[in-house]
Each structure stands twice: as C-alpha cells, then as structure tokens.
C-alpha positions as CSV (number, residue, x, y, z in Angstrom):
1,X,131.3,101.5,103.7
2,X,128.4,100.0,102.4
3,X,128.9,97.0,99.9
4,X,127.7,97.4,96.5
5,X,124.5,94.8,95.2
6,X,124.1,93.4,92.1
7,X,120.5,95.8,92.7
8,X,122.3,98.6,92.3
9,X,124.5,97.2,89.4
10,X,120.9,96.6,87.7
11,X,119.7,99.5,87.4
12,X,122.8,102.2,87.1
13,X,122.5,102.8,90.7
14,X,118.9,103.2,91.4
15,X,116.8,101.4,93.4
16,X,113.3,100.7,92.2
17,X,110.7,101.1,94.6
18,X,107.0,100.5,93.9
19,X,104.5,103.1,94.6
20,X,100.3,103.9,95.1
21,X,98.6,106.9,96.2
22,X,95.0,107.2,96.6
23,X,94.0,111.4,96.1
24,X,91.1,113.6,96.5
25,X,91.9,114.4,92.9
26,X,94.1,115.0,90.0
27,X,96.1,117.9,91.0
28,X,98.8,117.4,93.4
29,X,99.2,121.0,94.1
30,X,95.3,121.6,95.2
31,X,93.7,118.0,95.9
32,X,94.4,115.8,98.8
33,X,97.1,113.0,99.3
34,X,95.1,110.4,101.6
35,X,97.0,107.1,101.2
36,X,100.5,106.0,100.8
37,X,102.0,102.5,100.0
38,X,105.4,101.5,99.2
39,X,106.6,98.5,98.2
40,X,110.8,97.3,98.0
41,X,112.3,95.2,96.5
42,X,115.2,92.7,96.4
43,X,116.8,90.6,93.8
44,X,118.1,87.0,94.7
45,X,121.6,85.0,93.6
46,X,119.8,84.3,90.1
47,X,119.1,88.1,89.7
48,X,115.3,88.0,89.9
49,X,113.7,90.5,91.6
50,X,110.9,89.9,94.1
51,X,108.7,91.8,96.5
52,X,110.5,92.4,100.1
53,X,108.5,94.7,101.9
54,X,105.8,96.9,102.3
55,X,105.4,99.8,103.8
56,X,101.8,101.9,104.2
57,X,100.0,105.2,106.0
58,X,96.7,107.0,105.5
59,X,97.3,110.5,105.2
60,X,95.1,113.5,106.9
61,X,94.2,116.0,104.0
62,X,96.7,118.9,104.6
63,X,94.9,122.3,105.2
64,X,92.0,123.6,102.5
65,X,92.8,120.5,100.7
66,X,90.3,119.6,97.9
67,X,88.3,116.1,98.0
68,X,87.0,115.8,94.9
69,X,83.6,113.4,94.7
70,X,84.4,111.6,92.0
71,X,87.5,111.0,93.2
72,X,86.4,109.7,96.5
73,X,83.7,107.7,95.4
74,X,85.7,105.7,93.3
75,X,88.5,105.5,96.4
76,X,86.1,105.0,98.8
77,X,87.8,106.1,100.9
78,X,85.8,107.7,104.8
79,X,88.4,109.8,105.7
80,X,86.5,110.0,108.9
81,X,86.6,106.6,109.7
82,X,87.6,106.0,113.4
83,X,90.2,103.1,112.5
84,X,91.8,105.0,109.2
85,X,94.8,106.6,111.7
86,X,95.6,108.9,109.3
87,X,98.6,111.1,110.1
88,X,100.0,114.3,108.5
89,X,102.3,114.8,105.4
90,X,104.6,115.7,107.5
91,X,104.6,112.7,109.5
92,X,103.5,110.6,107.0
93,X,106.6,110.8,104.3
94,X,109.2,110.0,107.0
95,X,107.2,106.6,107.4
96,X,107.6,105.8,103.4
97,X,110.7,107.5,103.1
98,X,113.0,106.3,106.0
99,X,112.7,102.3,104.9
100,X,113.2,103.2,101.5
101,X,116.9,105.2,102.5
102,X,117.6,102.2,104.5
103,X,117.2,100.0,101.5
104,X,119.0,102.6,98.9
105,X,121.8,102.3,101.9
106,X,121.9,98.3,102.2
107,X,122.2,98.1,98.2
108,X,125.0,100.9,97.1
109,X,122.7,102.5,95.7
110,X,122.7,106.3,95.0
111,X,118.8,106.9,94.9
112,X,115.4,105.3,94.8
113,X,113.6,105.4,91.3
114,X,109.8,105.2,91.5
115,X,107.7,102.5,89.6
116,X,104.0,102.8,89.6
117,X,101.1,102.2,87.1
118,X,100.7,105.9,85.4
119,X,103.8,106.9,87.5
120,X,103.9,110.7,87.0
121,X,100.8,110.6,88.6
122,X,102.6,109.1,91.9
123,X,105.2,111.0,91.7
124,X,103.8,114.2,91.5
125,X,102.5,113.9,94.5
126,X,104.9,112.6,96.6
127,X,106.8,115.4,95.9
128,X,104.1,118.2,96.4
129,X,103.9,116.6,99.7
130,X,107.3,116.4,100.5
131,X,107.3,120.5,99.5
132,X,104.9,121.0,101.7
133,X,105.8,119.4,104.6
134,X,109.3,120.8,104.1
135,X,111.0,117.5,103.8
136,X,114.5,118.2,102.1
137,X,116.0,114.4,101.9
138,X,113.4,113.0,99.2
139,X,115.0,109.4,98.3
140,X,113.1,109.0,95.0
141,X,114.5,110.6,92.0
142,X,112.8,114.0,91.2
143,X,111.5,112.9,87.9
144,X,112.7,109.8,86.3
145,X,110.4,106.6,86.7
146,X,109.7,103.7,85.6
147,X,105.9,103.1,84.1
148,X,104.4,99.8,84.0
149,X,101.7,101.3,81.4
150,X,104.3,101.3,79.2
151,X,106.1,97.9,80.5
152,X,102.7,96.1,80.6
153,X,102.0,97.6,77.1
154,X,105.1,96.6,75.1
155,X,105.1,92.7,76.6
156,X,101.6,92.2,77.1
157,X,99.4,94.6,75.1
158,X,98.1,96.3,77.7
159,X,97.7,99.7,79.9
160,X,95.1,98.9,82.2
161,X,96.3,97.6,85.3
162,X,93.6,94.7,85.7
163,X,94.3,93.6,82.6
164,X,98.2,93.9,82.9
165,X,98.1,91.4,85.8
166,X,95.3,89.1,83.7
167,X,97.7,89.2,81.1
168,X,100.5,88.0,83.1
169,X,98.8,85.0,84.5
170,X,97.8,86.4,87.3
171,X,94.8,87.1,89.5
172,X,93.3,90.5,89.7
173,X,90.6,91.1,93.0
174,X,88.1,94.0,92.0
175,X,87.0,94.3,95.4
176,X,90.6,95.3,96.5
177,X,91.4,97.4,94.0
178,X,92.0,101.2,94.7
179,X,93.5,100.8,98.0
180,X,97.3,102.2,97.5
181,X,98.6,98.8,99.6
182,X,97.0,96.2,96.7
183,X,97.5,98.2,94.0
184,X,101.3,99.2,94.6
185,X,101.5,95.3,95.6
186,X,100.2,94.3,92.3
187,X,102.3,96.5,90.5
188,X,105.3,95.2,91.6
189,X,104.5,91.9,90.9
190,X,104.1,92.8,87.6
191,X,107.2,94.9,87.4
192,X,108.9,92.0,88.8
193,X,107.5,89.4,86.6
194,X,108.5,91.8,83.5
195,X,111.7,92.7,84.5
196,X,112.1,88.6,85.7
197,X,111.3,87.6,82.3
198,X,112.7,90.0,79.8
199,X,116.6,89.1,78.9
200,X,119.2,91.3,80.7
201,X,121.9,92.4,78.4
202,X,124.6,93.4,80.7
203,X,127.1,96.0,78.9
C-alpha cells in the first residue's frame, strides 16, 4: 500500500504537475501538438515545493494536422529537422504520462492536476491527443487546473509569463522562450515560488 505524502495532503489529493506544449495552432481538435514537457514536483520536510524532474518529447503532427504560420514562426519550430526525433501521439503521451503515474503512485495521490501558464490551453490538448491516440488512463484531471496567469496576477500584478518571472526576482532568457522544456520549467518555478511563499492555512 502506498504511503500517503504530505503532497498529497496539500493539495486534496492531487498532484500538481507542470506543463508546456508548443502547437501548430490554437485548436486542439484541428492544429498540431509538436512538443511536450512535463515537469514534477516534490515538496521537502518544511513543505516547500520544488522542481524534481522533467520529462520532454517532440511530437510528429498526427495525420492532416494543421501548422499554422503564425504559429510556427513564433515556435520556431522545423519539424523537419533531422535531430527533432519526434514520435507519434501515440507514443508520445505514454512518455509524459507513465512518470507522472509513477509520481501520483509514490505520493498517495489520486490524480495529477495540471499547472501551466494559460492552462486550458495545455490541457486541451493533451487530452485531444490522448482521444486520439486512444489512450484511456489519462493521469491529469479532465478539467480542473491550476493557472499561474491568475497566481502570477493576484501576487505579483501580472499575466505575462516574462514578466511573472521578472516579477518574482527571477531571470527570464528570450532566446529560450517558446520551447515547451523552458517554459514549463519556468512555470514551475514560479508556481513553486508562489505556492512557497503564500501562507498555508491547513483546515
């Protein structure tokens, strides 16, 4: 039986997990998924949370999937490029998903909740993915999230997530942004540094 974490006791039995996608677009039902990152997290004996791993994959845009220009020019992503490895949906969620079940397991807790800057947007699709690819066992929670825009905006004053991480005393690298690993990275840092820093009221 797996022992129960203070993690889990946190946040009524979810377990956040921080996530980025990079698209061909807006629409999860017609646009392309291309990049993945992941990033879990762990809490220490003082119960502040901090970044434990992260997991990534570049994803191959599934059949008759849109790649909007706009989109891609502001991704820059080459989905052609010889060293991108990109995999399927189908292959590509197990990669994300299993480490995040094997974290949800180690905890106690019951489900992953998804954090992300504009986290609908994430979430979304994920789980168009996940439909497609016929992936039944989807750890994160169908719709609840937690939204650093809305975090970042009641402590610090701000949505954007460059200025967020300004805000919080921390450096913020242009040239990496828009690649799902430093962005999802970023975020949790600054969902940790919130979450670190805002009085827990336990019931």
């Amino acid at each position: 039986m797996t022992e129960t974490t203070f993690l889990s006791q946190r946040f009524r039995g979810y377990l956040p997990v921080v996530v980025d996608v990079e698209t061909g677009g807006f629409n999860e039902t017609t646009d392309a998924l291309l990049q993945i990152a992941a990033v879990i997290l762990d809490i220490d004996q003082q119960g502040q949370l901090y970044c434990s791993e992260t997991v990534s994959c570049h994803v191959t845009p599934f059949a008759g999937a849109n790649l909007d220009p706009k989109s891609m020019e502001v991704n820059g992503i080459d989905i052609d490029h010889p060293f991108r490895l990109a995999v399927e949906e189908k292959q590509a969620l197990p990669k994300i998903f299993k480490p995040v079940r094997n974290a949800i397991k180690s905890h106690g807790c019951k489900k992953a909740i998804l954090v992300g800057h504009n986290a609908h947007f994430d979430l979304k699709f994920i789980n168009a993915a996940a439909v497609r690819s016929g992936i039944k066992r989807n750890p994160f929670h169908p719709f609840s999230t937690f939204d650093t825009v809305t975090l970042a905006g009641l402590v610090y004053g701000q949505t954007v997530l460059a200025r967020s991480i300004q805000s919080a005393g921390m450096e913020w690298d242009s040239s990496e942004a828009h690649s799902a690993v430093y962005d999802a990275e970023m975020t949790a840092k600054l969902f940790c540094k919130i979450i670190n820093e805002v009085p827990f009221i336990k019931p």
